[in-house]
N, C-alpha and C positions, 0 to 999 in steps of 0.2 A: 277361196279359203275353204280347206276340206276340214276344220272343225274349228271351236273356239271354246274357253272355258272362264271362267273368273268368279265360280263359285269354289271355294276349298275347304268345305266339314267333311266331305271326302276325295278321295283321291278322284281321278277323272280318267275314262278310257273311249279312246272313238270305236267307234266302228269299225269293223274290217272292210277295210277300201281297196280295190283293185289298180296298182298302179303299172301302168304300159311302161315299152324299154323305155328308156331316158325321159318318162314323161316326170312331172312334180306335184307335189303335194306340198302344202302350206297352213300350217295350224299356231292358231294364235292365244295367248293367256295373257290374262291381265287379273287387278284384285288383290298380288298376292299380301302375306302380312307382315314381311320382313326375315320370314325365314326362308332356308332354300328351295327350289323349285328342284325337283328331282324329274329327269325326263329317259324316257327310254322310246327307242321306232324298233318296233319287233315283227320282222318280214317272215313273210315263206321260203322264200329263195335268197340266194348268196349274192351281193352286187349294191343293194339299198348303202347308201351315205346320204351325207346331209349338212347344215350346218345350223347354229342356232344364233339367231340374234337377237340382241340385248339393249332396249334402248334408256337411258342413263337419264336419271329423272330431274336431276340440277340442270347437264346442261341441254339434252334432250340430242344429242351425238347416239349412232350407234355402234355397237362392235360387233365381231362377226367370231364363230369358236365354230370348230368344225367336230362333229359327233365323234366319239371312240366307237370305231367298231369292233366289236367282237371276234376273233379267228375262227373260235370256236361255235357259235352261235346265227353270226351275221349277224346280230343287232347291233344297234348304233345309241349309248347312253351321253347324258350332258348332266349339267350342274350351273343353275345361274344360282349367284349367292346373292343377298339382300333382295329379291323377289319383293317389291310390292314398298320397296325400303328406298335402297340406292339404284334400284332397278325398278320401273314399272311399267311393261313392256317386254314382253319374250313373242318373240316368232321361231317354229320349229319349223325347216323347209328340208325337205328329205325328195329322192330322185332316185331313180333305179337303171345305174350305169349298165344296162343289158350288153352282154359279150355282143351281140347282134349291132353293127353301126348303127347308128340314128341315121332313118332315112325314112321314105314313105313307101310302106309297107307296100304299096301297090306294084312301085319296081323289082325286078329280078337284083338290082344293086344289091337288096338288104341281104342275099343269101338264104331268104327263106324259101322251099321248094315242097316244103309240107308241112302239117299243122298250122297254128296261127301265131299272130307277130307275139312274143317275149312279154309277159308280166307276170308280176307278182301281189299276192296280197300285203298287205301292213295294220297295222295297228299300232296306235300310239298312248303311250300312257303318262299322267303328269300328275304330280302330286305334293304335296310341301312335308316336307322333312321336318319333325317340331322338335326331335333328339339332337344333338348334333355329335361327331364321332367319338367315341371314347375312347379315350386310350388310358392305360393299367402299368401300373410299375408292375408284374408279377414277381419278381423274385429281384433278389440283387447279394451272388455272389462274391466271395473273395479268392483271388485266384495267383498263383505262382509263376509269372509271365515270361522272369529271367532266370528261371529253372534255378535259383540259387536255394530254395527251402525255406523264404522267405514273403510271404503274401504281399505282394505289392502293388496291384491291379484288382477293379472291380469289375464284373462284368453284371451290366443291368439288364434285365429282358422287359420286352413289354409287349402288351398285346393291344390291337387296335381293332374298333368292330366299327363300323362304318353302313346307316340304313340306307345308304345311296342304291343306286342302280350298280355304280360305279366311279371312286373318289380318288382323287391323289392327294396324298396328306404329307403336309408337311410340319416335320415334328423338330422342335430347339432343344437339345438337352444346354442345361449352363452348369457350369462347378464352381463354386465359391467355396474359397479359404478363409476362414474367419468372415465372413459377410463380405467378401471381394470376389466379384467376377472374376475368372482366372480362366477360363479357356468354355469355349463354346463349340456344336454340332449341331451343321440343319442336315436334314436327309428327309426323303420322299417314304413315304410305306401308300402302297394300294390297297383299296381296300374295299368293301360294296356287300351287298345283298345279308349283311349283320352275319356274315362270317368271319371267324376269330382270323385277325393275321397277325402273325408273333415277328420282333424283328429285337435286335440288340443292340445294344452300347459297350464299348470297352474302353475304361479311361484307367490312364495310369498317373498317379498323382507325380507333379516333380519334384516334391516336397513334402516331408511331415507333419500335419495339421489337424483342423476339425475341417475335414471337406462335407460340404454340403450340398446335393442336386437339385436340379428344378425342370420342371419341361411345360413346356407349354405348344399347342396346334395353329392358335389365331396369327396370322402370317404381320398382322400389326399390333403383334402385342410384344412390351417392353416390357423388362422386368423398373423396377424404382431405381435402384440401385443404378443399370446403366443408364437411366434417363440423366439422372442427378448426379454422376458421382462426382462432374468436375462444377458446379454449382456450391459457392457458399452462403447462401442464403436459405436454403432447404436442410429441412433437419428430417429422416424417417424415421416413423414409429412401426413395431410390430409387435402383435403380441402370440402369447402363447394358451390364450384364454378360447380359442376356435379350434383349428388343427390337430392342433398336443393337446385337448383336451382337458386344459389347467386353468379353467373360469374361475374359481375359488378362490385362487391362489393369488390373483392379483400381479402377476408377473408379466413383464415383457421386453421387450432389447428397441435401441434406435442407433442409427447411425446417421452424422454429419458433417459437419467442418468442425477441427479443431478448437476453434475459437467458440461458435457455438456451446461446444462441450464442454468448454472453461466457463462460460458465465454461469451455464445450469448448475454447476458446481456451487459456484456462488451460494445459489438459494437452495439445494437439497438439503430434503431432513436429512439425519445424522439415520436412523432407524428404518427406510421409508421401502426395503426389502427384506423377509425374513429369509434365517438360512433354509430354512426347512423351503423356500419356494425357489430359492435358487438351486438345491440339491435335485430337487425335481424338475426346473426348467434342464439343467444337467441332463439328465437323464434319458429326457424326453428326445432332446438331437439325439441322442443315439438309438432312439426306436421306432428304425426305419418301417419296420413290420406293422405299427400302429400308426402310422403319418397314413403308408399305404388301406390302410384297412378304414378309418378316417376318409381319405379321398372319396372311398368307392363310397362309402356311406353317403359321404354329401352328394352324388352324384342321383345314387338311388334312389332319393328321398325331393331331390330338387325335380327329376322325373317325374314322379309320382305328382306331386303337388303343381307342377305346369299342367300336367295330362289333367286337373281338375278345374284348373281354370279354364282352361279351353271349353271346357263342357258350359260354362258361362259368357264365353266367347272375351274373356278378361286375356290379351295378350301382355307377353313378357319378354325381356330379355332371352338370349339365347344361355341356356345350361353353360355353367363355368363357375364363377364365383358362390358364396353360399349367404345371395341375397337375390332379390327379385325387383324390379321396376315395373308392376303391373301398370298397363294402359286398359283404362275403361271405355277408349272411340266406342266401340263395336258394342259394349255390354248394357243390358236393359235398367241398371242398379249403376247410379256415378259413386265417382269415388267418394264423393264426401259422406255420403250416406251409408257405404261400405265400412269407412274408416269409424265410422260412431258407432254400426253395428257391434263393431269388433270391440268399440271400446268399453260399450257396455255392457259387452260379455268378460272385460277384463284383459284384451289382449291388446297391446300399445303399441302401433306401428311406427315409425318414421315418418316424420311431416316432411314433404319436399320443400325442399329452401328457395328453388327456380320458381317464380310466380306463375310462367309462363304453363306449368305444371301442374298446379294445385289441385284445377279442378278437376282433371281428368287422368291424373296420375295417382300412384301412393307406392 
């Protein structure tokens, strides 16, 4: 084993190690805390590959990924997700396919007649990812697709910044007519070293409506909507009081099974919407510019606020929603005493409902 790591307040780099033609190297990490392992092998010479292995912490199986190499570079980048979570166990094994056969340097076979046998340096670097990629509606035009003088296609852009070494992201756009799923797109964007890459959408409605978009990255994440839509026992709620920025107002939309929706009828007040909150839920779908401006907002601020707990060593969910699941394993202050802190400073968090949680969650 030519290195090993399983502390992560900072990133972790080996040494420069001398590796011969096809000889190997083997570096191991463990520790992590559920976020990704970002790995990169950065040689002197052109020829280094490698593969990384994964060992799987339920059922303790391994799997094997083989490095992206660089064209440009030679380096060889990786990505184990859940590090330390659904993963705990990584081994990085890198080798240096020398143009020169593998043989022993002593015979005339290897073709060497001067200088000495073929290596290169390397260095390996590992570190856990605590942002995870973002991606940006930047704009979202209307555009004239069937040249008839009439707008009828939207073209959305978006930008994706990625702090990997190097990522493949896959991104779902969905379109919803009136709250109905109506046509979806997955597609790959590259992406790495928190360089801006911009890619687009083009959707042409087949119908006149209130369309509405949605995207998301987590490759298991479902919108509500198609979990449930053919479910008549589930009824969803959503409000307008987070996103749109209409907490005041008291407003919000659900969708379910018809029948559901007939007994609600039943017992609603007669008053229980003002118009003034409906003109402005109105409104609010149509300002796309403010939904956008909103995302980036919660994204910016949910950064900031993880980057602080970490410094208390309080880990969290990965950045997405605009809530937090702090875990206090690792933190010198438990939750329950966190939670009173705050209380009696006036600030009222969410008690976990799981038992299994209480005392080292909030």
């Amino acid at each position: 084993m030519s290195g090993y790591n399983d502390e992560w307040q900072n990133s972790w780099i080996s040494p420069t190690q001398e590796l011969e033609g096809w000889g190997m190297r083997a570096y191991k990490f463990a520790g992590g805390t559920g976020a990704p392992l970002n790995l990169m092998v950065q040689p002197t010479q052109f020829g280094v590959t490698g593969s990384i292995l994964a060992k799987d912490a339920s059922t303790g199986t391994w799997s094997m990924t083989s490095l992206r190499i660089d064209s440009q570079s030679g380096a060889g980048t990786g990505l184990v997700h859940g590090f330390g979570n659904t993963t705990d166990e990584v081994w990085v094994i890198a080798w240096y396919e020398s143009q020169v056969s593998d043989c022993d340097y002593n015979f005339a076979s290897c073709g060497i007649t001067t200088g000495s046998y073929p290596s290169t340096d390397i260095t390996v670097q590992a570190g856990i990812i605590t942002d995870p990629a973002e991606i940006d509606i930047i704009s979202m035009t209307a555009f004239d697709r069937d040249l008839d003088n009439v707008d009828d296609s939207v073209e959305i852009d978006i930008e994706v910044i990625s702090n990997a070494f190097f990522e493949i992201i896959e991104v779902t756009f969905e379109a919803f007519l009136n709250n109905t799923l109506r046509d979806t797109i997955t597609f790959a964007v590259t992406a790495g070293n928190s360089i801006p890459t911009e890619d687009s959408v083009w959707f042409t409605p087949p119908e006149s409506g209130d369309w509405t978009f949605e995207y998301m990255r987590n490759k298991d994440y479902k919108p509500g909507l198609e979990i449930f839509k053919n479910t008549k026992n589930v009824f969803i709620l959503r409000t307008f009081s987070k996103i749109y920025g209409l907490a005041s107002l008291r407003i919000g939309w659900g969708y379910g099974d018809k029948k559901i929706i007939s007994e609600l009828y039943k017992i609603k007040p007669p008053f229980n919407v003002n118009k003034i909150a409906q003109a402005c839920a109105n409104e609010a779908l149509k300002d796309n510019k403010f939904l956008i401006k909103s995302v980036k907002h919660n994204i910016l601020w949910c950064k900031k606020v993880k980057k602080e707990l970490e410094k208390y060593k309080i880990s969290t969910n990965n950045i997405g929603p605009n809530f937090f699941l702090l875990n206090f394993n690792k933190c010198k202050f438990s939750a329950d005493k966190v939670e009173q802190k705050l209380e009696d400073s006036g600030i009222i968090l969410r008690e976990s409902s799981i038992k299994e949680l209480e005392k080292r969650y909030i």
